[in-house]
MARRO-148917 format. One record per residue (C-alpha): x, y, z. Coordinates in steps of 0.5 Angstrom, whole numbers, padded with zeros to 4 digits, always signed. Each point is the difference from the previous one (the first is absolute). Layout:
! residues N
XYZ
...
This chain:
! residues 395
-0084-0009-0101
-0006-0004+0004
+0000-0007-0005
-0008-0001+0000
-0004-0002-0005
-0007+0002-0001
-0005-0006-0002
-0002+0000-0007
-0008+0002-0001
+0000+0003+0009
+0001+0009+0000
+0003+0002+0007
-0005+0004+0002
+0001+0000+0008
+0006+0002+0004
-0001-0007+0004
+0001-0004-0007
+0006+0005-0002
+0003-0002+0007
-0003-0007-0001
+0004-0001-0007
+0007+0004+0003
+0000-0004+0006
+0000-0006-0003
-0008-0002+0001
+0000+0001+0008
-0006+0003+0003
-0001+0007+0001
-0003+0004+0004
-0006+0003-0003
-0001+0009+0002
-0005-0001+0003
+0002-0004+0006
+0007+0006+0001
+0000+0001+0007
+0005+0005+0003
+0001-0006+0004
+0002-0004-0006
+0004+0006-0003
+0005+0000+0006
+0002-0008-0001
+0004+0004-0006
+0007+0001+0003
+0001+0006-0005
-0007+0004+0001
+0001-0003+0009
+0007+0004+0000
-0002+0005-0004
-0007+0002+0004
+0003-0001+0006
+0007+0005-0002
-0006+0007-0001
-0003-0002+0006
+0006-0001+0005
+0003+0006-0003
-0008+0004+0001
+0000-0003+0007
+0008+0001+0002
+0001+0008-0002
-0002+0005+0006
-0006+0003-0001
+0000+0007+0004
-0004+0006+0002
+0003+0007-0002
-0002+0006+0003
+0001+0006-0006
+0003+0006+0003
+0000+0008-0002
+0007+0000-0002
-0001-0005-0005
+0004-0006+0004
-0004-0006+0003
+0001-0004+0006
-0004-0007+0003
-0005+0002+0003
+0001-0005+0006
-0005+0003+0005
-0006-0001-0005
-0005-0005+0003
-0001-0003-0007
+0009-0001+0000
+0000-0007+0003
-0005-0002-0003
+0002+0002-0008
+0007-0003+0002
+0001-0005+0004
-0007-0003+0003
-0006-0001-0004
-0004-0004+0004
+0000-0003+0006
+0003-0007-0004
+0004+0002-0005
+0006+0005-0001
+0001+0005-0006
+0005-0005-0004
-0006-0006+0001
-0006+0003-0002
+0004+0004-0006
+0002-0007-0002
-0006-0003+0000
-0004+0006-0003
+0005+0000-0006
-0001-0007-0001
-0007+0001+0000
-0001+0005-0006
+0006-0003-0005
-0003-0007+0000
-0008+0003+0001
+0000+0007-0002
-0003+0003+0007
+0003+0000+0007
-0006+0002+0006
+0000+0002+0007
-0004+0003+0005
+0001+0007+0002
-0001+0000+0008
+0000+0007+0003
+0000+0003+0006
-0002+0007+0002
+0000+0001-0007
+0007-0002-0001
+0001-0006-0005
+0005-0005+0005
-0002-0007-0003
+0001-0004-0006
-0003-0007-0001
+0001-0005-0005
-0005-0002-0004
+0001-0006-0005
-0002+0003-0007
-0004-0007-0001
-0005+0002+0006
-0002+0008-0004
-0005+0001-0006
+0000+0007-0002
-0007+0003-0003
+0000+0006-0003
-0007+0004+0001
-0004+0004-0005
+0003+0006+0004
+0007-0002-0001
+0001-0002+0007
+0004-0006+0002
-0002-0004+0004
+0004-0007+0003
-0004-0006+0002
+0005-0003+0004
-0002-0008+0003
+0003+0000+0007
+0004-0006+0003
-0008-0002+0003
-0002-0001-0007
-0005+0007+0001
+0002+0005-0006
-0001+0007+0002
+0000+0006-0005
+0006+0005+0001
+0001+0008-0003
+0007+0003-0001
+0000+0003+0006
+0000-0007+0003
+0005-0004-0005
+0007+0002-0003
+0000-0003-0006
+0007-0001-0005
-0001-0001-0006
+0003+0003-0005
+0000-0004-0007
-0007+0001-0001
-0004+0001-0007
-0006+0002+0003
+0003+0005+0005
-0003-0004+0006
+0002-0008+0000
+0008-0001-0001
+0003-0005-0004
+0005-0005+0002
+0005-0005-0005
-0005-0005+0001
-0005+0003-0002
+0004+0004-0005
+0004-0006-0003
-0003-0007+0002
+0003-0003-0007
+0006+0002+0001
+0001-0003+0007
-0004-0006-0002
+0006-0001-0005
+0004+0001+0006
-0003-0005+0004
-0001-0005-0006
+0008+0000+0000
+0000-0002+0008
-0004-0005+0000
+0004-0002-0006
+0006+0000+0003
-0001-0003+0006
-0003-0007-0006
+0006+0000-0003
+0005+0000+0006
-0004-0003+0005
-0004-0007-0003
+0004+0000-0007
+0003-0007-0001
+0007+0000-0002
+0002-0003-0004
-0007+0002-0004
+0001-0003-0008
-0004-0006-0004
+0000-0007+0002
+0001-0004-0006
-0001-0007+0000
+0001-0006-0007
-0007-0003+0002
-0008+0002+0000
-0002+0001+0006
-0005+0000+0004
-0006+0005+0004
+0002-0003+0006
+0008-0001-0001
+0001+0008-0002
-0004+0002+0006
+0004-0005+0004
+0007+0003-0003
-0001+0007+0001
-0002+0000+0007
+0005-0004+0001
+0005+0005-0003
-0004+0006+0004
+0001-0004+0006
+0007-0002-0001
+0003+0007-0003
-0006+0006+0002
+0001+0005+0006
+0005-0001+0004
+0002-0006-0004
+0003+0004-0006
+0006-0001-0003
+0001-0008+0002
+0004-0004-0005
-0005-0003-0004
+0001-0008-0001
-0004-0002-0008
-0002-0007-0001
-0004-0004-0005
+0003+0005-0006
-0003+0005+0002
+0003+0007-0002
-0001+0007+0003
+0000+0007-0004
+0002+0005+0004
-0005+0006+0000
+0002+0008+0000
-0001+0001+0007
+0006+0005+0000
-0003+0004-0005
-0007+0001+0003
+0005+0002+0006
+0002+0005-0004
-0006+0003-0003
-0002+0000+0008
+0006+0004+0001
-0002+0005-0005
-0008-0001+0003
+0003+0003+0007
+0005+0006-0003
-0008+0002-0003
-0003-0001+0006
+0004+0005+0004
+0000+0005-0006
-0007+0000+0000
+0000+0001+0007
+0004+0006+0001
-0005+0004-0006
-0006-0002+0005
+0003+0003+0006
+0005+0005-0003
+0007-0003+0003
+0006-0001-0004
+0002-0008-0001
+0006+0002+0004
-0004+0001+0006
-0004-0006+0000
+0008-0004-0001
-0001-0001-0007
+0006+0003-0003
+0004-0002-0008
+0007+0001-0001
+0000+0007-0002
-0002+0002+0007
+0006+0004+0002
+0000+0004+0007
-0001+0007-0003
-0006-0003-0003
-0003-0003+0005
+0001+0006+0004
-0003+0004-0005
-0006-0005+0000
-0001+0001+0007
-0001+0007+0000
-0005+0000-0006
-0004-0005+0005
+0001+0005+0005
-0003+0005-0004
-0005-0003-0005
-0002-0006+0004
+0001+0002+0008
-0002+0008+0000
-0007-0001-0004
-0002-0004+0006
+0003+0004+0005
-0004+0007-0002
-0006-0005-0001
+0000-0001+0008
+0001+0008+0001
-0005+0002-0004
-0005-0005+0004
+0004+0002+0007
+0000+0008-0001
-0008-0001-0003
-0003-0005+0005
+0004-0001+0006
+0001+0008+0002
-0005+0005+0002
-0002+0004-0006
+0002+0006+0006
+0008-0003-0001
+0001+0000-0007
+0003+0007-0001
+0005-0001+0006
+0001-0008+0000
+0001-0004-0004
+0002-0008-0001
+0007-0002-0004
+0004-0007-0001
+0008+0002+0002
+0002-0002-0007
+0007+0000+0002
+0001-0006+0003
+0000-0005-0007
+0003+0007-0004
+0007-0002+0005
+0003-0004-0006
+0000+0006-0005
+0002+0005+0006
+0007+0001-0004
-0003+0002-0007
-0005+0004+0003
+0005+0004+0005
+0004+0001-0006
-0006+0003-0004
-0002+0004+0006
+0007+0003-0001
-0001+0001-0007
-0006+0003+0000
+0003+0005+0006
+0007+0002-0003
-0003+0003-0007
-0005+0003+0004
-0007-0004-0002
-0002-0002+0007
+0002+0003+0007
+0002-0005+0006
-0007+0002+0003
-0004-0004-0006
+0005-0004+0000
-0001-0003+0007
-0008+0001+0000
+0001-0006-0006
+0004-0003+0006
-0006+0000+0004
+0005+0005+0005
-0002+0007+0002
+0003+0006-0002
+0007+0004+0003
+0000+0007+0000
+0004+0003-0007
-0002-0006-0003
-0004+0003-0005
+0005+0004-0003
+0003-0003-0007
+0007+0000+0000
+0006-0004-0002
+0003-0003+0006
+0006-0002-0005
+0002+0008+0000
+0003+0003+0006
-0003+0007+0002
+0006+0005-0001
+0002-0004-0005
+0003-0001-0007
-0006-0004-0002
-0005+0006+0003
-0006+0001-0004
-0002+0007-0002
């Protein structure tokens, strides 16, 4: 446990003064001044931001073509296919505009961007920052986006105009991001931080009492410690030290508050991984009962419970806003999935055989999970196990 005190006749009635207390009286950063600038100085909530984002950004976003026979093909000829897949605008490829959106709207709830069209096909995304638009909802529910432009002009868009991520919102229209949604624990996170870098980078070692047989005086005491702060502070520590006058030093708990600083940062990035719904393995913190298997099995949850919401938060936006409402019933957007699902590719194959042999699921189904088209014969439910004219047959 964290050995503090509270003082005698003084209530904690603050998240500042419950850091200021845990972390050993250092200043904290007060919530109203989170930025997610300030929130990406810490390590664990910067990899862990960065790891939703790069994936986001990294998986193939494709257009698909839904055909009559129920198979799909990538729909490579469409207008909008290189535009959806590879180049959003003219500055950006699909991987960096992904990124910088995803990045956008854990931190800040909202990613923006232009629709720019040409003959009447949406071919264009640009960025806006999330701190240049204020949205307004009007007395008939029509939303509209005040966006200050780089001259400094703020002009007024509608949603034919802006393509709005948002998806954590409370009032349907203005999303929520980690610093909106958590500002005291990610106070508590840059508290530790700047504590961190108090006890390791200006500390004086050896830090203790000095204790001397005779009174002194104001001047005398204020001449000894900057002399023992010069002498064996910052890049100084660790010196021998050299007593005179019968002085005597008492060395202080330094390795406990170095302790109680260890167990500050594992909390940190625990609280991190429940701000962004990552296990703490991925953020590289581990504990001795981490095993392969385990490990294995985390990854996975963060595939499904962590990566895919955002990933049907995109195609539903890019299905709704990026193609015309003429295209929805044959075309559609999907992330390839498969290309972060390849670690488990053994576990599945032999579900997949499971499923097939008793007769559950047919090959064709089987593919289609695997985002491949169907075979001829392959909707039929049989045992590949059992040879036809067999001892095995099934009657």
């Amino acid at each position: 446990m964290w050995p503090f005190k509270k003082p005698k006749n003084q209530a904690i009635t603050t998240s500042e003064e419950l850091a200021k207390y845990l972390l050993g009286g250092i200043d904290t950063i007060a919530i109203k001044d989170v930025t997610p600038e300030k929130a990406m100085t810490v390590p664990a909530i910067n990899r862990g931001v960065n790891l939703v984002s790069d994936m986001v950004g990294m998986l193939p976003l494709k257009l698909y073509e839904k055909k009559s026979d129920g198979s799909r093909r990538e729909a490579k000829e469409h207008r909008q296919y290189n535009f959806i897949h590879k180049k959003p605008n003219e500055y950006q490829d699909a991987y960096k505009f992904r990124y910088m959106m995803q990045r956008h709207v854990v931190l800040r709830g909202n990613a923006y961007a232009f629709k720019i069209r040409v003959n009447g096909y949406l071919n264009r995304l640009i960025p806006i920052h999330p701190d240049r638009v204020q949205i307004e909802q009007n007395d008939d529910f029509e939303i509209r986006y005040k966006v200050r432009m780089p001259s400094g002009i703020q002009k007024e868009y509608t949603r034919k105009d802006i393509l709005h991520i948002g998806p954590k919102t409370e009032d349907g229209i203005t999303g929520i991001g980690i610093v909106k949604e958590a500002p005291e624990s990610i106070a508590m996170c840059i508290a530790a931080e700047r504590h961190g870098a108090m006890l390791f980078g200006n500390g004086a070692i050896p830090g203790g009492l000095l204790s001397f047989p005779e009174n002194l005086s104001q001047e005398d005491i204020e001449k000894i410690r900057d002399s023992w702060q010069t002498t064996f502070g910052g890049d100084n520590k660790y010196k021998t030290a050299v007593l005179d006058n019968n002085a005597s030093y008492n060395q202080l708990g330094t390795d406990n508050e170095k302790a109680q600083y260890l167990e500050i940062r594992s909390f940190q990035v625990a609280e991190a991984a429940r701000l962004l719904n990552v296990p703490p393995i991925l953020l590289y913190h581990s504990d001795a009962t981490s095993t392969f298997a385990s490990a294995k099995e985390l990854v996975l949850s963060f595939l499904k419970f962590s990566l895919d919401p955002w990933l049907t938060v995109w195609e539903q936006v890019y299905n709704q806003e990026v193609l015309n409402q003429e295209q929805r019933g044959r075309y559609y957007v999907e992330f390839v999935r498969q290309g972060i699902e390849r670690l488990d590719l053994l576990s599945r194959v032999d579900a997949y055989g499971k499923l097939i042999q008793n007769r559950i699921i047919n090959p064709n189904e089987a593919r289609e999970k695997e985002n491949m088209n169907p075979y001829d014969g392959g909707d039929e439910f049989l045992n590949p196990n059992i040879t036809p004219g067999g001892n095995n047959d099934v009657e």
